[in-house]
C-alpha positions as CSV (number, residue, x, y, z in Angstrom):
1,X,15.3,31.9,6.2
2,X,13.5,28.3,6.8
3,X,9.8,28.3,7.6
4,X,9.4,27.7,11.1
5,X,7.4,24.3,12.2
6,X,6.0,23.3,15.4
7,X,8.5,20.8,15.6
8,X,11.5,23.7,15.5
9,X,10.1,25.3,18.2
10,X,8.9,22.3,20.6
11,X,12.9,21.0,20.1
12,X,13.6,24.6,21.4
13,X,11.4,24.7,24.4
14,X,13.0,21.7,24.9
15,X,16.5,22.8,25.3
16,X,15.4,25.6,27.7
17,X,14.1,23.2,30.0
18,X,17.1,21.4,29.7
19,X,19.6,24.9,30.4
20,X,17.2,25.2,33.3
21,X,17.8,22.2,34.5
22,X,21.2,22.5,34.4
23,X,21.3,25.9,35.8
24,X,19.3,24.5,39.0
25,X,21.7,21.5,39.4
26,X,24.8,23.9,39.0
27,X,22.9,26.2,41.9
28,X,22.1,23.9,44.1
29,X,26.0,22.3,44.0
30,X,27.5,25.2,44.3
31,X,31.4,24.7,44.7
32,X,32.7,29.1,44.4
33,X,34.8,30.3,41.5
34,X,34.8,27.1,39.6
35,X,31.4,26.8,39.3
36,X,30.7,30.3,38.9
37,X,32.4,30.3,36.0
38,X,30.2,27.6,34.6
39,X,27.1,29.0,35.9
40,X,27.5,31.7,33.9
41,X,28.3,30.0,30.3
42,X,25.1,28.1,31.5
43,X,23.4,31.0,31.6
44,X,24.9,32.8,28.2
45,X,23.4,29.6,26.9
46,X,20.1,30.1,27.9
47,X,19.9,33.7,27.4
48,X,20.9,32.6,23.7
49,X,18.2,29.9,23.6
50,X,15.5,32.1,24.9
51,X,16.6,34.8,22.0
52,X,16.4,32.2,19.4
53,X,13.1,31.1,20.8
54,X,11.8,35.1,20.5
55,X,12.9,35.2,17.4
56,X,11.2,32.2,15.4
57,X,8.0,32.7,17.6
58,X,7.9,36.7,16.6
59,X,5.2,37.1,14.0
60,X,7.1,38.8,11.5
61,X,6.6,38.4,7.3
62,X,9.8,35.6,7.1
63,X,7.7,33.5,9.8
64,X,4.3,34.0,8.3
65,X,4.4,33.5,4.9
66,X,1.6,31.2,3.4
67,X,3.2,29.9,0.5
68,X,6.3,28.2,2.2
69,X,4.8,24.6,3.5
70,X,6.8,21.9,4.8
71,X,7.4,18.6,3.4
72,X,5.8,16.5,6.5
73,X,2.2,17.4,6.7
74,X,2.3,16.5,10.2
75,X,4.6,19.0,11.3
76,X,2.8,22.2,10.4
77,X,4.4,25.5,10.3
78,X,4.1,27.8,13.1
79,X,2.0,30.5,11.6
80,X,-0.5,28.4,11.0
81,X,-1.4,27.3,14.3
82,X,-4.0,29.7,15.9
83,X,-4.7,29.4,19.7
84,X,-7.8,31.0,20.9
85,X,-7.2,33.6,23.6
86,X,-9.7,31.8,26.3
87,X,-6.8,28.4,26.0
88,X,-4.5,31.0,26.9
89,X,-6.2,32.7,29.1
90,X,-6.5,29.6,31.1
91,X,-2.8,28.6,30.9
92,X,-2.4,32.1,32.8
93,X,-4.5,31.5,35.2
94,X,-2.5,28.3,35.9
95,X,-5.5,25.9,34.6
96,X,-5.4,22.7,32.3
97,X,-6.3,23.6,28.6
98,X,-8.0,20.6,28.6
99,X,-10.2,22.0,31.0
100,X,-11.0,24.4,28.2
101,X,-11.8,21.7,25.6
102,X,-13.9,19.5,27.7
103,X,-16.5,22.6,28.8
104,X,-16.0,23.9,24.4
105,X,-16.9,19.8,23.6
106,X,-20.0,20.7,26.0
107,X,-21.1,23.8,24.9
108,X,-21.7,22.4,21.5
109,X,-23.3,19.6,22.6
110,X,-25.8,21.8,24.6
111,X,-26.4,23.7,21.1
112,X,-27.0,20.7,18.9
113,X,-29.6,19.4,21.4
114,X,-30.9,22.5,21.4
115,X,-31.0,23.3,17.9
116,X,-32.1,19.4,17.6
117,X,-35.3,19.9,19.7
118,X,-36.3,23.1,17.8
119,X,-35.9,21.2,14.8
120,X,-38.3,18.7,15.8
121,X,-40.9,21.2,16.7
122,X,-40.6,22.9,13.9
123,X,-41.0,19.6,11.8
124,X,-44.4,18.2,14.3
125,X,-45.6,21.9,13.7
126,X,-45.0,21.7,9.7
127,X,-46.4,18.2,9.9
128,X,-49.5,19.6,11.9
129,X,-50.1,22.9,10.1
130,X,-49.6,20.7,6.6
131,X,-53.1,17.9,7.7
132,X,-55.1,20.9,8.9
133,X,-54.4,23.0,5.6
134,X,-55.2,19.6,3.6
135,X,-58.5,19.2,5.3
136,X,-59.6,22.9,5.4
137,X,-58.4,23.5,1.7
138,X,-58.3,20.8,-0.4
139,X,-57.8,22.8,-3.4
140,X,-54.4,23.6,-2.2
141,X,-53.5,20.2,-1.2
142,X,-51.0,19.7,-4.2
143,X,-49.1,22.7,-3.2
144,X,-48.9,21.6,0.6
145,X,-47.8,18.5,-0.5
146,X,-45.2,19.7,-2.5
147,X,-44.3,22.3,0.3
148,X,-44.0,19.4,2.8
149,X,-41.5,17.3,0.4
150,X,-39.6,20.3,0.0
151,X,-39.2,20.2,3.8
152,X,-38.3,16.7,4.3
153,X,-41.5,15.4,5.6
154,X,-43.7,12.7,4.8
155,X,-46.3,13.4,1.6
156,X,-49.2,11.3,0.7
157,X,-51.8,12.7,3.0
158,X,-50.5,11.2,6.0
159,X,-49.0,13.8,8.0
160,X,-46.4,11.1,10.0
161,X,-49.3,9.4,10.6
162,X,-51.3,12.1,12.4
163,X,-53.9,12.0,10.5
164,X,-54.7,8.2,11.2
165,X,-54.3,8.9,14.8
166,X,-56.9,12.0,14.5
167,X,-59.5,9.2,12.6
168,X,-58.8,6.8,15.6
169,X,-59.7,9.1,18.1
């Protein structure tokens, strides 16, 4: 059997959407036996869509096998697509995904400042602990200065310029 893409199945979805459609229009026009009769092929149709649909979305080993890829890079097999449960979790609850994405998109962005800001301490604190072991132990100021580099901070005894500012004061 054919790897399944995205593409396979969103054509699919598709045509549900259009037996639906169909199905309401032949409902809502409702003539008696004559359309009764083509209600129900309607509906033999979409029972047979919906089937085909189950079967290409089931996770089984014909649909999930890594080494079959698919010529067009932008059309990726199914199995590879992994939803996390909070995206569908919110289609459940009747919410837009996107809702989803925007609060992830700011959850990050709350942890990089964060993480940014602790890095910064940590750096002024290196840079301050680094000009007060200089001055109190000059005999280790070689290794401090190496230390420092090692960090990414500035060497050459000036600290980021903290030690200038302590002369100033």
């Amino acid at each position: 059997m054919a790897p399944i893409t995205l593409s396979t199945v969103d054509n699919e979805i598709k045509d549900i959407i259009q037996h639906l459609f169909e199905i309401q229009s032949a409902v809502h026009g409702y003539l008696g036996p004559e359309t009764q009769q083509e209600l129900v092929r309607k509906i033999k149709n979409l029972t047979t869509s919906l089937s085909t649909l189950s079967l290409h979305t089931r996770d089984t080993p014909q649909n999930t096998d890594p080494s079959k890829t698919t010529s067009n890079p932008s059309d990726p097999l199914l199995s590879s697509i992994a939803l996390p449960p909070e995206i569908i979790d919110y289609v459940d609850a009747s919410r837009n995904p996107d809702i989803y994405t925007r609060e992830f998109v700011e959850l990050v962005q709350r942890g990089n400042q964060d993480l940014k800001g602790k890095k910064e301490a940590f750096a002024s604190f290196r840079d301050v602990l680094a000009r007060e072991m200089r001055s109190a132990m000059p005999e280790v100021r070689g290794e401090v200065e190496r230390v420092v580099s090692a960090t990414g901070g500035a060497t050459g005894g000036s600290g980021g310029g903290g030690e200038q500012q302590e002369r100033e004061r």
